[in-house]
N, C-alpha and C positions, 0 to 999 in steps of 0.2 A: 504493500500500500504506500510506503513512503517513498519508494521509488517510481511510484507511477501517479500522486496525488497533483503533480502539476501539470501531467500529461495531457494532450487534447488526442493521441496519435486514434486512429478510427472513431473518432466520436462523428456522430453525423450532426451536421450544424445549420439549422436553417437563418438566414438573416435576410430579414423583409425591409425592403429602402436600401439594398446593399451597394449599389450601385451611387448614392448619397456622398459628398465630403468627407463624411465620419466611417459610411459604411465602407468603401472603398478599402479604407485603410485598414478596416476589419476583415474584411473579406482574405485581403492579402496575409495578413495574420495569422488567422486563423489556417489558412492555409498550408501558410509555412511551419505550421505547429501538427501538420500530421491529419487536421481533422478533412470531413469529408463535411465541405462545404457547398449548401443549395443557395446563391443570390440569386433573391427576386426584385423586381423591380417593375417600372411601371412603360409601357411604351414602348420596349424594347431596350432599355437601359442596360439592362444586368447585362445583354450578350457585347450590347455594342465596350460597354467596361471587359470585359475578360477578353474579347479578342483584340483591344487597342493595349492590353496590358501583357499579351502572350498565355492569359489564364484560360482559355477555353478548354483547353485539354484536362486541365487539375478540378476546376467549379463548374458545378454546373450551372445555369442560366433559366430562368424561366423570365413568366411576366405573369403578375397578379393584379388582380381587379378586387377592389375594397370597397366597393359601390356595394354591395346589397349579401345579406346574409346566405342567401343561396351562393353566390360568387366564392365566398372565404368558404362555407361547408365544400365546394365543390374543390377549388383549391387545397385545399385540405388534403382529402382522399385523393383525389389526383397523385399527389406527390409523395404522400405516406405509400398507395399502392407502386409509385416507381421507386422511392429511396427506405422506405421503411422509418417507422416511426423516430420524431427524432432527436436525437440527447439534450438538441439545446436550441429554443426559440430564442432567437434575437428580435425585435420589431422598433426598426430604429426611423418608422415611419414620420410625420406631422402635419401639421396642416395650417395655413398661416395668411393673409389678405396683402398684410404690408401698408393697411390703410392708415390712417388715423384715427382716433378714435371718433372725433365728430364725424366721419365718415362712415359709419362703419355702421352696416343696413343689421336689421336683425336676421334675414336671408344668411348675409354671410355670415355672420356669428354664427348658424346654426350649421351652415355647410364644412365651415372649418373646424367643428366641434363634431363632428359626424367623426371625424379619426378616432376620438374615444371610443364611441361605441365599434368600429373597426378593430381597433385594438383589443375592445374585450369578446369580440366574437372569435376572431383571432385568436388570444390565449384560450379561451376556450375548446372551442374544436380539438387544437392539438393539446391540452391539455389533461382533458378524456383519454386522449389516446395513451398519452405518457403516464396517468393514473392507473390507465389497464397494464400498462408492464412496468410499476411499480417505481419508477424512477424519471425523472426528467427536471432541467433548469428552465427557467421562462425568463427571457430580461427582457424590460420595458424602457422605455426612456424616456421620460421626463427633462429638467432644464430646470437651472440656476432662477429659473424663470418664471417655475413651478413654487417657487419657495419666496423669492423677494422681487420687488419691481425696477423696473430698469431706474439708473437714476439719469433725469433730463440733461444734467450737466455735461455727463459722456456724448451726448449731442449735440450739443449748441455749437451751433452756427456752420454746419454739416449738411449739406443735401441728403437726406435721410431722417426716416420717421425710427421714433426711439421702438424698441419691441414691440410689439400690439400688443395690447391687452386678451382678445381673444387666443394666441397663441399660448398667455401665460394662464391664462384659465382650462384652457386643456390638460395642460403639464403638470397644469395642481392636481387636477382631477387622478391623473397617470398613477400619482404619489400615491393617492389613496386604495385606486382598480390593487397595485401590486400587492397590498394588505390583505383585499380580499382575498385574492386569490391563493397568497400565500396560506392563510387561515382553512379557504376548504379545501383544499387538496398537501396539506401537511403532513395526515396521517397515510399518504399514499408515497410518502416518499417525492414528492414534486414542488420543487422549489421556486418561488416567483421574487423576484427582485427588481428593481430599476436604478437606471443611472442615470444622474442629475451633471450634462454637460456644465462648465462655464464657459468660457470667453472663447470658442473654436470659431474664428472669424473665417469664411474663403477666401481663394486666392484672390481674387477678383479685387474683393473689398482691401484686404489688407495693402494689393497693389495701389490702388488709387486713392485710397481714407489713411496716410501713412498716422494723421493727426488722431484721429480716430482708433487707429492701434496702440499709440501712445497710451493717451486717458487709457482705455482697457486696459493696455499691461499696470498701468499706475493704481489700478482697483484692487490688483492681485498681490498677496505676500511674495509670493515668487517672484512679479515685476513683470512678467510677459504673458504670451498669451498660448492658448493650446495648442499641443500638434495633434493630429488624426493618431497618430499612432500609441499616445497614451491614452486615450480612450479604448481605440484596439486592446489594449493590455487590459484595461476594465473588465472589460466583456470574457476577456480570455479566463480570466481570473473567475469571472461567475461564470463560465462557462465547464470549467475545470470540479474534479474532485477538492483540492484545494480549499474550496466556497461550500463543501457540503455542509457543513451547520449554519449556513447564513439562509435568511429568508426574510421575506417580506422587510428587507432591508433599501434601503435611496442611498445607493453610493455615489456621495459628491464627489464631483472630477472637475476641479475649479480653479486650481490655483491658488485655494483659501478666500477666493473673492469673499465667502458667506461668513465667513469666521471675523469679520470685522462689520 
């Protein structure tokens, strides 16, 4: 056991948004750490990332639809009957307008908040599954965003709107789904957790906003801002033996941003 508790080598690994910033770098990881990696994505993302990265031969690639509850049970089985049920749900999904808030319709609130319920159909489905063979991880993700509000300062005088609100109301909400679930399926051996990103800016942004990466690294004890690949480790870490007595646990991956 001590020699294999950090191990991911055959674990089968599904990660939903893989194809993502964050998930990318997961994907890749996970990867390299032995597991049998499923990235799904939306559009044809996941294939178009594995074959611009050389991974198409090692991950596999689908596309999922998170529109309606038939979609995710059909999903579901689909892929349990081609990969076999699987050691560890990653769903590093969200959903987000980018409006302001005086702009911001009730439509949209309710369309970008539809990820929640996504997410909990999602663990669900496969969560069943991993109850009937008596073991399985679920990670959620949530956001530094889920827990405290952006503050305006990091914005000012930036062409950009500070977080939406509707994004950090989904993320709180994530906080709480991983409770539950941890709680009914504890005594089956299945473990649900989430990870609370902080400051993982894209390239895009950190190229053009340099003023803007500033203030954020200035928020964190560390003084900088995230890379993809220590979140990868996150995940890797609940994804592993390693995390078996942790549940229903929000691992902050922040840089300390919260702790002040």
């Amino acid at each position: 056991m001590n020699n294999q508790i950090l191990s991911l080598a055959g674990k089968k690994i599904w990660i939903i948004g893989g194809a993502g910033w964050l998930g990318q770098a997961t994907v890749s990881l996970l990867n390299d750490a032995g597991a049998a990696v499923l990235c799904a994505d939306i559009n044809g993302r996941a294939k178009q990332f594995l074959e611009a990265n050389g991974l198409q031969e090692a991950v596999a690639a689908t596309d999922i639809d998170t529109g309606s509850e038939e979609a995710i049970r059909n999903f579901v089985a689909e892929q349990a009957a081609l990969h076999g049920t699987p050691d560890a749900l990653v769903d590093m999904t969200y959903g987000t307008t980018a409006k302001k808030m005086e702009e911001l319709t009730a439509a949209d609130f309710n369309r970008v908040n539809g990820a929640i319920t996504a997410s909990f159909l999602l663990a669900r489905e496969v969560g069943q599954l991993m109850a009937a063979c008596g073991k399985g991880s679920i990670v959620l993700f949530s956001s530094m965003y889920g827990m405290v509000s952006p503050n305006p300062d990091v914005y000012e005088g930036l062409e950009m709107n500070k977080n939406p609100v509707e994004y950090g109301a989904g993320k709180g909400a994530i906080i709480q789904l991983t409770r539950y679930l941890a709680i009914h399926w504890g005594k089956n051996n299945v473990r649900c957790n989430c990870i609370s990103p902080g400051p993982f800016p894209g390239t895009q942004i950190q190229e053009k906003n340099p003023e803007f990466i500033k203030r954020l690294s200035a928020k964190t004890p560390l003084g900088r801002v995230g890379k993809p690949v220590e979140i990868a480790g996150a995940v890797a870490f609940l994804a592993s033996d390693a995390s078996a007595y942790i549940t229903g646990h929000n691992l902050v991956v922040d840089g300390g941003w919260t702790a002040w």
